[in-house]
ZASE-694668 format. One record per residue (C-alpha): z, y, x negated; residue number from 1; residue in one letter. Coordinates in steps of 0.001 Angstrom, whole numbers. Layout:
<pts>
+---------+---------+---------+-----+------+
!      c3 !      c2 !      c1 !  nr ! rest !
+---------+---------+---------+-----+------+
!       Z !       Y !       X ! NUM !    a !
...
+---------+---------+---------+-----+------+
</pts>
This chain:
<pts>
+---------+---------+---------+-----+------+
!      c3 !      c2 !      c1 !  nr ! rest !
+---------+---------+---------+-----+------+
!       0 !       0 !       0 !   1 !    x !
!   -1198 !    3175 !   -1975 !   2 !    x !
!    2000 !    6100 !   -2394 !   3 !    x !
!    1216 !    9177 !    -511 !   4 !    x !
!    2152 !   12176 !   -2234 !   5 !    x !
!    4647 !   14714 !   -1427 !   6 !    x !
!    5675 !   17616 !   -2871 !   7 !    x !
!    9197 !   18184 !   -5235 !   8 !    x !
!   10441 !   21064 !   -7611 !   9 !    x !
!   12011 !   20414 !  -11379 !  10 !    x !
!   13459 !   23103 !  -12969 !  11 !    x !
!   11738 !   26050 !  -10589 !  12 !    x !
!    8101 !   24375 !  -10632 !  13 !    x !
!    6386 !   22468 !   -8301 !  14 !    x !
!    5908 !   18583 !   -9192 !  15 !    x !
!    4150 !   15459 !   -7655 !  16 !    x !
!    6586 !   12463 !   -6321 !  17 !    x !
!    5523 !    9562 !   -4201 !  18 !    x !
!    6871 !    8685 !    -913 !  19 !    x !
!    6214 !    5034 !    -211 !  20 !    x !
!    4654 !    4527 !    3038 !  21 !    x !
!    5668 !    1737 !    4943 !  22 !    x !
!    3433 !   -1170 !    6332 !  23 !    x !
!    3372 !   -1039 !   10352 !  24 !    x !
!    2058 !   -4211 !   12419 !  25 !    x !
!    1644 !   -3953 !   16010 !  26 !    x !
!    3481 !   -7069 !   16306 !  27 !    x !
!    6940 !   -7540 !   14121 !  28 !    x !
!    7036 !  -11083 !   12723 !  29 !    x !
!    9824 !  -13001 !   12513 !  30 !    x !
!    9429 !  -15753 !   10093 !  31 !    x !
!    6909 !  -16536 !    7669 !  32 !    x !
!    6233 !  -20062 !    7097 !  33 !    x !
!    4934 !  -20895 !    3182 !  34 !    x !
!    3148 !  -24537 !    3303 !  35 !    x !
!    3693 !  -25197 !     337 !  36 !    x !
!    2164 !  -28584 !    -613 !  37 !    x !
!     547 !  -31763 !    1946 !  38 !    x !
!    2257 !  -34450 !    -277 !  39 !    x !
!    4977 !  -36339 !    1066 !  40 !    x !
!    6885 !  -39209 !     518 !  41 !    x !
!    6360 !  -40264 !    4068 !  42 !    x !
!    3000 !  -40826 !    6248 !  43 !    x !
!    4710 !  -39968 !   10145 !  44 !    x !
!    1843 !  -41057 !   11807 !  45 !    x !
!    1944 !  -37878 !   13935 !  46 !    x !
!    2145 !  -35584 !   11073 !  47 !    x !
!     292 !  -31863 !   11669 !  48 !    x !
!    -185 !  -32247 !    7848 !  49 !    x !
!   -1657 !  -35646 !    7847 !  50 !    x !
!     454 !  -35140 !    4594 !  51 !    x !
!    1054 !  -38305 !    2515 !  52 !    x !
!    2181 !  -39426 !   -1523 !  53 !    x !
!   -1401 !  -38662 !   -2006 !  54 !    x !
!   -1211 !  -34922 !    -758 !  55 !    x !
!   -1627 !  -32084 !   -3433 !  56 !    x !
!     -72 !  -28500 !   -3879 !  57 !    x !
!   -3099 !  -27020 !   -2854 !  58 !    x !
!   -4578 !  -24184 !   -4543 !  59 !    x !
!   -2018 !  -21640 !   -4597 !  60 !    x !
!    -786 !  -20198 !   -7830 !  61 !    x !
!    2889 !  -19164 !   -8390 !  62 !    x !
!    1726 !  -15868 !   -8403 !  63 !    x !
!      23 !  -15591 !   -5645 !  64 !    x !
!    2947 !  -17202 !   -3305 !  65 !    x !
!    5124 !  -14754 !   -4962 !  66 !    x !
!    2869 !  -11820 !   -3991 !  67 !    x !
!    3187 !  -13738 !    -290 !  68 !    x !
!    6774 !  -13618 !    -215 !  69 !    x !
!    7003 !   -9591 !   -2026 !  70 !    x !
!    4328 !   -8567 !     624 !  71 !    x !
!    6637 !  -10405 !    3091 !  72 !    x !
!    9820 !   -8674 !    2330 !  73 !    x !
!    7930 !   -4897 !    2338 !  74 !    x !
!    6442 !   -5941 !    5730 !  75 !    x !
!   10277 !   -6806 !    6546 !  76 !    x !
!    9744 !  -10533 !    7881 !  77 !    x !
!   13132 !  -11706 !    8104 !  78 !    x !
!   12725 !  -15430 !    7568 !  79 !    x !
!   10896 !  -17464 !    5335 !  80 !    x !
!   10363 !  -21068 !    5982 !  81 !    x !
!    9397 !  -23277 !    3207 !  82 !    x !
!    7994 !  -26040 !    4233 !  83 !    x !
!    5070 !  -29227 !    3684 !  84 !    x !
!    4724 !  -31778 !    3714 !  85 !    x !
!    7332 !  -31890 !    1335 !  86 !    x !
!    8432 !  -28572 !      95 !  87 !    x !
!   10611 !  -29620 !   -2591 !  88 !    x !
!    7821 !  -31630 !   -4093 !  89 !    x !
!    6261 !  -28619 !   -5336 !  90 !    x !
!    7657 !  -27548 !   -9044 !  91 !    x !
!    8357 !  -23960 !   -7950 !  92 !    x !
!    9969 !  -24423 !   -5225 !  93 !    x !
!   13464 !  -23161 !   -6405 !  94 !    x !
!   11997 !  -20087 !   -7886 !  95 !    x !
!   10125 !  -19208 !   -4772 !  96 !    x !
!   13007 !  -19853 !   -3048 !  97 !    x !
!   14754 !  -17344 !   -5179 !  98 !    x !
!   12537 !  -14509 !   -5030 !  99 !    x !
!   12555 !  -14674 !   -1108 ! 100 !    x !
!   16648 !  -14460 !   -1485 ! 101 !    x !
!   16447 !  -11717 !   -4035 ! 102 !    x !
!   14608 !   -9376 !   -1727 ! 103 !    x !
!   16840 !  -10214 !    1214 ! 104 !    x !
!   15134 !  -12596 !    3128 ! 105 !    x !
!   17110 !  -15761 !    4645 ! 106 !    x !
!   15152 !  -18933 !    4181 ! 107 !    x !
!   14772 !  -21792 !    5732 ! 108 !    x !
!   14095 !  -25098 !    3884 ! 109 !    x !
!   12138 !  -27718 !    6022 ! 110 !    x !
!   12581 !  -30966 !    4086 ! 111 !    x !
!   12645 !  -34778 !    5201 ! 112 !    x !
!   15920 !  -35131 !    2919 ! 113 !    x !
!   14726 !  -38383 !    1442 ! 114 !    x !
!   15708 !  -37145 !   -1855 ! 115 !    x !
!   18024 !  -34290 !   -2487 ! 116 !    x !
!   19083 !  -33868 !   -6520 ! 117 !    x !
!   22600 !  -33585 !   -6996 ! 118 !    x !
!   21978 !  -29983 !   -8804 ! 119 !    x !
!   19760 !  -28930 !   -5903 ! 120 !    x !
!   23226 !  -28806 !   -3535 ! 121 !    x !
!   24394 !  -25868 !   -5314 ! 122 !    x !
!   21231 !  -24124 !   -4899 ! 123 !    x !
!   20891 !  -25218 !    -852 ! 124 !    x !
!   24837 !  -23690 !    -301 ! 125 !    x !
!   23923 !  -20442 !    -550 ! 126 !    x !
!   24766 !  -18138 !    1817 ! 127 !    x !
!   21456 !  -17071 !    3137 ! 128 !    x !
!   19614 !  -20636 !    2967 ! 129 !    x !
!   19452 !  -23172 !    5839 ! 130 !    x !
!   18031 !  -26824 !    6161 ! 131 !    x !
!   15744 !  -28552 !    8851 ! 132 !    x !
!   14451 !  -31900 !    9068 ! 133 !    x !
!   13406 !  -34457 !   11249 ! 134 !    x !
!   15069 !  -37925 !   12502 ! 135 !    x !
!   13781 !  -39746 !   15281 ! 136 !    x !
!   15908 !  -42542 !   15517 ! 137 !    x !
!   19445 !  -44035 !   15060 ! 138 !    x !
!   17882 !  -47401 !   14809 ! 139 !    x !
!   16921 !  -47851 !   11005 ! 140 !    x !
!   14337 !  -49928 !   11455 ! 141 !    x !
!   12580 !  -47305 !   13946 ! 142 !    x !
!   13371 !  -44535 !   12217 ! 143 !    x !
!   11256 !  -46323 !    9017 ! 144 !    x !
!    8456 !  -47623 !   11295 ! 145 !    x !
!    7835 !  -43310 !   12527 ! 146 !    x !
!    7833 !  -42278 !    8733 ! 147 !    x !
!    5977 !  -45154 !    7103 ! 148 !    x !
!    8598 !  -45379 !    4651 ! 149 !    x !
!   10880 !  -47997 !    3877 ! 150 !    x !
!   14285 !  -46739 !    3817 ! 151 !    x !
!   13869 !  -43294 !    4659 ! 152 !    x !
!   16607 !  -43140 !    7521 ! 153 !    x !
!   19246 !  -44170 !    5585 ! 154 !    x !
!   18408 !  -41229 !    2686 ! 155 !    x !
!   17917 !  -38743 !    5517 ! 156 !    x !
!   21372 !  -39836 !    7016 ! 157 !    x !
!   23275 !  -39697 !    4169 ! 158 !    x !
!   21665 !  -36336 !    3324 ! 159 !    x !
!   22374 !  -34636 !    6618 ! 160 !    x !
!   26159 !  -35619 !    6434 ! 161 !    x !
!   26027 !  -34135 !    3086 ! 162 !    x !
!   24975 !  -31148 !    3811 ! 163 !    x !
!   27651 !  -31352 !    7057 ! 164 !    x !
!   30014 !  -32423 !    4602 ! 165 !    x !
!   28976 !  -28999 !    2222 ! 166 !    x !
!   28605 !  -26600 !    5396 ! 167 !    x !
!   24796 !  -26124 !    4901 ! 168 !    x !
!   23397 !  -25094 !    8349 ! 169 !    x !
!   20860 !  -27736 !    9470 ! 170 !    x !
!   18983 !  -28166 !   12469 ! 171 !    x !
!   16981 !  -31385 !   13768 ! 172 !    x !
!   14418 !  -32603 !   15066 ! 173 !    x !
!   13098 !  -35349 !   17051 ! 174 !    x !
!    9418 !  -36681 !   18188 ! 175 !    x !
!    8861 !  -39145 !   20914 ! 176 !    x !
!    6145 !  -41229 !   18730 ! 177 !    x !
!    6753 !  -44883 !   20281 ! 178 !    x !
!    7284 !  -46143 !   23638 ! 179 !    x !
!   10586 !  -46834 !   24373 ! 180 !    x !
!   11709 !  -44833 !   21127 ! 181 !    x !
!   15836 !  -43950 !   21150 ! 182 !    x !
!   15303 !  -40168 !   21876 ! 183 !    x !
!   18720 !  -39718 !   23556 ! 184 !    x !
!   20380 !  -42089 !   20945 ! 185 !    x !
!   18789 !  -40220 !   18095 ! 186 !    x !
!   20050 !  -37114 !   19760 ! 187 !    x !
!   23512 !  -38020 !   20111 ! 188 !    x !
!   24238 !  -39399 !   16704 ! 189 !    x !
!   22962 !  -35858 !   15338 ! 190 !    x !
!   25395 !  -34948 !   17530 ! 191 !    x !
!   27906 !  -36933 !   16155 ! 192 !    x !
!   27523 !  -36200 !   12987 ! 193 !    x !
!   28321 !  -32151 !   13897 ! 194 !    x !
!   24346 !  -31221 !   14302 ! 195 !    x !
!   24078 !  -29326 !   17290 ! 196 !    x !
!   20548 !  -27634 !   16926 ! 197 !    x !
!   18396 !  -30303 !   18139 ! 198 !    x !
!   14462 !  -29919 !   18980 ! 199 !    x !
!   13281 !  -32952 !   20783 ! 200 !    x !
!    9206 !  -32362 !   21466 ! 201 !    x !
!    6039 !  -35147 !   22094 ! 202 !    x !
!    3447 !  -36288 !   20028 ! 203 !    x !
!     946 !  -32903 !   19228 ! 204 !    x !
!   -2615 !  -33954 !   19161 ! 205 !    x !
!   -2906 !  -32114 !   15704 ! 206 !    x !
!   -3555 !  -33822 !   12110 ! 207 !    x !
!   -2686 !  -36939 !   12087 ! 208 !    x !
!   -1953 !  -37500 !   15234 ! 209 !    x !
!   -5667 !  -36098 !   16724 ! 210 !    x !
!   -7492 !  -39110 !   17077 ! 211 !    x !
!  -10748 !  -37557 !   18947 ! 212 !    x !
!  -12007 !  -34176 !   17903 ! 213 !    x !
!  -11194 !  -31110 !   16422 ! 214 !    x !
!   -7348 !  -29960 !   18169 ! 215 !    x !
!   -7365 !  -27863 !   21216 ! 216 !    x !
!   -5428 !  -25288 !   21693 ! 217 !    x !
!   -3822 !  -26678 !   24281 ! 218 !    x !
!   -1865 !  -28622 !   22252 ! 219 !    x !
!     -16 !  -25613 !   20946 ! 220 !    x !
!    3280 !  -24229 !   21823 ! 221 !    x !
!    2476 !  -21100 !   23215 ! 222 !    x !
!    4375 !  -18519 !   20341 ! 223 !    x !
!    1657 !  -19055 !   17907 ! 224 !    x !
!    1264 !  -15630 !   16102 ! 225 !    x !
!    4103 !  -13946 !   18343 ! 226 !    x !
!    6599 !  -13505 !   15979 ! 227 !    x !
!    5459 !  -15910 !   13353 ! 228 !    x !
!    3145 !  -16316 !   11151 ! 229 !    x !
!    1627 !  -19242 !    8163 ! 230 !    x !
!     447 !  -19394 !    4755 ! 231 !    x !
!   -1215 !  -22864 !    3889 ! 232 !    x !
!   -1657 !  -24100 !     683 ! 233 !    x !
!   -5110 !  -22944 !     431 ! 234 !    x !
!   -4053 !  -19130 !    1233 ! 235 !    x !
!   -5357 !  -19460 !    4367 ! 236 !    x !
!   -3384 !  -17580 !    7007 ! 237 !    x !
!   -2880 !  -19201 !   10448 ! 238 !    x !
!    -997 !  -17687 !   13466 ! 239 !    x !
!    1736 !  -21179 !   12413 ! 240 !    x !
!    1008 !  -24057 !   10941 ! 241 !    x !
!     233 !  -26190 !   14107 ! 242 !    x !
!   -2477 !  -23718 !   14424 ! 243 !    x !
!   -4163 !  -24694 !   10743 ! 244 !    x !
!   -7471 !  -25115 !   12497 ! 245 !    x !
!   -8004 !  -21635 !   13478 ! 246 !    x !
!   -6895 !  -19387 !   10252 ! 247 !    x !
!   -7880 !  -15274 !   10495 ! 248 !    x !
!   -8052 !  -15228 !    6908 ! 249 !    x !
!   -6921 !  -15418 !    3409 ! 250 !    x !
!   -4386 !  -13812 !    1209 ! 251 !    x !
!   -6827 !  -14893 !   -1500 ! 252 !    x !
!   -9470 !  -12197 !    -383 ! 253 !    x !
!   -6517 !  -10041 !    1275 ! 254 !    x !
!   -2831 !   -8686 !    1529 ! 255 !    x !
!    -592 !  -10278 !    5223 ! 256 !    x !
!    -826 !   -6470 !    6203 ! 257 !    x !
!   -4640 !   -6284 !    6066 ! 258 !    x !
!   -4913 !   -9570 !    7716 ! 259 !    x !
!   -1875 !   -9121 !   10948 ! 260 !    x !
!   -3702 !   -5567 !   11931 ! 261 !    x !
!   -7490 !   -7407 !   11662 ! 262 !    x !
!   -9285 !   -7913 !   15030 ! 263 !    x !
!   -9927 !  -11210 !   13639 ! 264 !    x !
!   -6009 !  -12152 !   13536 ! 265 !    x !
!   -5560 !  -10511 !   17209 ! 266 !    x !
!   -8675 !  -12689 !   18110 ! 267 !    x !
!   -7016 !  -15663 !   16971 ! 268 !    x !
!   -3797 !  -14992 !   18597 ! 269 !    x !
!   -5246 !  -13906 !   22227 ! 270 !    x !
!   -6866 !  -18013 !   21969 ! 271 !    x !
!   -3539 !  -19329 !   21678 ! 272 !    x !
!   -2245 !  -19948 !   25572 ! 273 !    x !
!    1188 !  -18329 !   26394 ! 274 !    x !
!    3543 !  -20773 !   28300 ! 275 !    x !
!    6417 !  -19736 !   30236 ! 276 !    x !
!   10162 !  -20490 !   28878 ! 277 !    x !
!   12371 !  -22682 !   30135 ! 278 !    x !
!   15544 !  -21163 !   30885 ! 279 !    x !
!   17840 !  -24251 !   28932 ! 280 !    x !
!   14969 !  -23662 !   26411 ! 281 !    x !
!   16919 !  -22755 !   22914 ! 282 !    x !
!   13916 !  -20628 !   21666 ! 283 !    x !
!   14213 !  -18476 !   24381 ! 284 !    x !
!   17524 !  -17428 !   23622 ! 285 !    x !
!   17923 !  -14192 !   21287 ! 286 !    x !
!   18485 !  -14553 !   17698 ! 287 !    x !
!   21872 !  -12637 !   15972 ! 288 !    x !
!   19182 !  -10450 !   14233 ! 289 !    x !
!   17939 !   -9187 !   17305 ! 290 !    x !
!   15082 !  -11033 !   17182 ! 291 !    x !
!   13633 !  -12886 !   20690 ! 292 !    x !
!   13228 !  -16182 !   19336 ! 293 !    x !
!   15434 !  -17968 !   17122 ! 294 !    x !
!   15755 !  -21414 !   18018 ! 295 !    x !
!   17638 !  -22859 !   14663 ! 296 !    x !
!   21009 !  -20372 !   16131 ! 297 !    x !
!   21260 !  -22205 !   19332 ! 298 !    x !
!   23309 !  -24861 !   20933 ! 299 !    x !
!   21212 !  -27957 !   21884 ! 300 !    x !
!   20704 !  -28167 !   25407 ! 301 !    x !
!   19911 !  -31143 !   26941 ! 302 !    x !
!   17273 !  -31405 !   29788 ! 303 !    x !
!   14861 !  -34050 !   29880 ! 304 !    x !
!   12666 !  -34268 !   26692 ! 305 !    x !
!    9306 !  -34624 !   28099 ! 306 !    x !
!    9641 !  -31512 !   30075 ! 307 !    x !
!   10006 !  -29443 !   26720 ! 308 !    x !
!    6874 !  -28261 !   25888 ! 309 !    x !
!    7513 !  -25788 !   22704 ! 310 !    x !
!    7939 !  -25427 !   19112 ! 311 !    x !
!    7212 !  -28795 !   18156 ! 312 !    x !
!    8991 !  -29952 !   15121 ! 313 !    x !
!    7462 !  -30659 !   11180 ! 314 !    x !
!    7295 !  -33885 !    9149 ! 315 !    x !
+---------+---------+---------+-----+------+
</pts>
């Protein structure tokens, strides 16, 4: 953003200083979420991703997802959610993580907790950082079956009641993938273990999971762009990363600010179908920054799953 200048006196004569002009976007996001890499230990057979241990990091330099997350801060996004895939897969994930908490921001760390390094506990507890994940069943044998990987509900487990155990916020969530799959069990042992944000969505026809086609919009939760915003690991910016297959642009060719006030970003946004909120909906509650959607600072509610429509959940 180029200084305007304003006028200033030293010692009796007039002298040039710069007033930095603020970004403005017609729309105040909320979150920015950083895809940071499509390799993952798992293969969730309805992974958005289609992520897998034969992802990459993409093709975005440390630089230029530190110029995301500086740009971010100046625009005065809030949140940013780092996320995959796997985000902690990527070898600068800690120092992005840092930057974003050095200007201010809160961040959000969506992980499958298969594999949490004992030094990396120190570096999750800090004030400003919270943990998501996903666990879709109490039942071991399930849970392994959803994720494609042996052994992955007992590392997740033990992880969540770790970070319970450190007082690391950490919300859930759950996807109905098979028939018959313990949703409500799954739920309540979350529960148990003192997680009380809880997502429970369906199956999106997205990635992975679209077996015909490119994804309709349809399949979206409705808050695409409103609010939020993504960065995939090709610098392509998306109104979230549900939406990958309709990006407005690049921060390779562009700065966020250039890109949120372009006619193509509006464009993309106005294609994305709002849905009315359910009133026991937790993302239609208000945040505690003021904020009209903060779903990860709300008690779990619990209506019937399959009439939940929104903010479906990653890995």
């Amino acid at each position: 953003m180029a200084p305007a200048p304003a006028r200033g006196h030293q010692e009796g004569k007039p002298t040039m200083t710069t007033v930095t002009e603020q970004p403005h976007l017609p729309v105040q996001p909320q979150s920015v979420q950083l895809e940071l890499a499509t390799k993952c230990p798992s293969r969730c057979g309805m992974c958005f991703v289609a992520a897998s241990p034969q992802g990459t990091h993409g093709t975005m330099t440390l630089a230029e997802w530190l110029a995301v997350i500086s740009e971010a801060a100046e625009l005065d996004i809030p949140m940013v959610q780092l996320l995959g895939g796997e985000p902690t897969l990527h070898p600068h994930w800690i120092e992005l993580m840092d930057h974003a908490l050095a200007l201010g921001r809160r961040v959000e760390v969506y992980t499958t907790l298969h594999k949490i390094h004992e030094r990396w506990w120190d570096v999750l507890a800090h004030k400003n950082v919270s943990l998501a994940t996903s666990y879709h069943s109490d039942d071991p044998d399930e849970h392994d079956r959803i994720t494609g990987k042996p052994g992955s509900h007992a590392r997740t487990r033990a992880n969540i009641q770790e970070a319970v155990r450190r007082g690391i916020p950490l919300r859930a969530g759950i996807v109905e993938v098979l028939p018959g799959q313990r949703v409500t069990q799954a739920r309540d042992d979350l529960v148990a273990m003192g997680i009380t944000r809880v997502r429970i969505d369906r199956s999106r026809a997205i990635g992975r999971a679209a077996t015909a086609g490119e994804p309709d919009v349809s399949e979206l939760c409705g808050r695409c762009g409103r609010g939020q915003l993504a960065v995939l690991p090709d610098g392509s910016v998306a109104p979230c990363v549900m939406s990958r297959f309709m990006p407005a642009g690049s921060v390779k060719d562009g700065t966020l600010t250039a890109i949120l006030n372009s006619p193509a970003w509006w464009n993309t946004v106005e294609r994305v179908p709002a849905r009315a909120q359910d009133p026991c909906d937790p993302d239609c509650n208000p945040g505690l920054d003021g904020s009209d959607c903060a779903p990860a600072e709300q008690e779990a509610c619990d209506p019937a799953y399959a009439d939940i429509p929104d903010q479906p959940e990653q890995n």
